[in-house]
C-alpha positions as a LaTeX table, in Angstrom:
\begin{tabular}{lrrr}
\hline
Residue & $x$ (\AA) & $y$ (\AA) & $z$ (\AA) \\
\hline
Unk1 & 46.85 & 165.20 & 41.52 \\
Unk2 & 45.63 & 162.83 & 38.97 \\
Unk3 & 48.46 & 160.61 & 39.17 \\
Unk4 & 48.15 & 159.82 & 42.38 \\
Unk5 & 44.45 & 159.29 & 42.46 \\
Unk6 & 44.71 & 156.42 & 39.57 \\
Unk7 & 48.11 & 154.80 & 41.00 \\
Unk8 & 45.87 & 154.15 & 44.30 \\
Unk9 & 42.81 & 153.00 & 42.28 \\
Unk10 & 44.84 & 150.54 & 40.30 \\
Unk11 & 46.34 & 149.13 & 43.10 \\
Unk12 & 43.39 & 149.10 & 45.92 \\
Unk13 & 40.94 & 148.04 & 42.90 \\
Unk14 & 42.24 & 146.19 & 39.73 \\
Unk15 & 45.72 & 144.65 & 41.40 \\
Unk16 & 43.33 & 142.50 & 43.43 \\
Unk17 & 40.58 & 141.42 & 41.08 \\
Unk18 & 42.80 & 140.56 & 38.93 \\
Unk19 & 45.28 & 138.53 & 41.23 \\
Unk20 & 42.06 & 136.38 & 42.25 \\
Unk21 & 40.97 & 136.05 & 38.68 \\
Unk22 & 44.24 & 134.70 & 37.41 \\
Unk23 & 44.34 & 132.54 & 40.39 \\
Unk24 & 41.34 & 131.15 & 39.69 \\
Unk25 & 41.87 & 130.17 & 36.06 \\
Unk26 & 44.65 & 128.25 & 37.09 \\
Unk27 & 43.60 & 126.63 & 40.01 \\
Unk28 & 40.66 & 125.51 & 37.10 \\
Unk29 & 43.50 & 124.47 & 34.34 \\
Unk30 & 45.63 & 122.74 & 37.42 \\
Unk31 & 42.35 & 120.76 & 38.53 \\
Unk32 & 41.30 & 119.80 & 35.17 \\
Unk33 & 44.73 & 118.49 & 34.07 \\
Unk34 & 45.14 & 116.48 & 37.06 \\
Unk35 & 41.96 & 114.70 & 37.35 \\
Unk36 & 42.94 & 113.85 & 33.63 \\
Unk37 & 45.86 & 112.38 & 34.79 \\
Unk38 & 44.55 & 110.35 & 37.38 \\
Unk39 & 42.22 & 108.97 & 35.47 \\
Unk40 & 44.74 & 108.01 & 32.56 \\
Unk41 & 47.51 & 106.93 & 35.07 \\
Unk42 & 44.85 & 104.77 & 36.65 \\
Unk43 & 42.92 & 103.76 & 33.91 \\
Unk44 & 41.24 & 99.88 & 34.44 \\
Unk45 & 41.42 & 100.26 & 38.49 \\
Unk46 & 38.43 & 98.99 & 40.48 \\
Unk47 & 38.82 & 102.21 & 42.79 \\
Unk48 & 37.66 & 104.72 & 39.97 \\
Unk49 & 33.99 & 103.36 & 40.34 \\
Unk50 & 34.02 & 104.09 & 44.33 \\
Unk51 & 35.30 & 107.45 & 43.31 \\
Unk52 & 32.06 & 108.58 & 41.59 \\
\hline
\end{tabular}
């Protein structure tokens, strides 16, 4: 009866936490390395002062 029991907590408690914690380190490494690469790719524009 065990079994059962901690199958259904993993999956109703730590499958979820850690599905939104993974998504939210990448969603942080994706932002990061794209606002890096805006600002190299457009690196001397006038427009990057308007964006701050």
């Amino acid at each position: 009866m065990l079994g059962p029991l901690l199958i259904s907590i993993f999956l109703l408690v730590v499958l979820p936490i850690s599905f939104f914690a993974i998504g939210a380190i990448i969603s942080v490494i994706l932002g990061h390395s794209l606002r890096k690469e805006g600002e190299y790719l457009n690196e001397g524009s006038e427009l990057i002062e308007l964006n701050t």
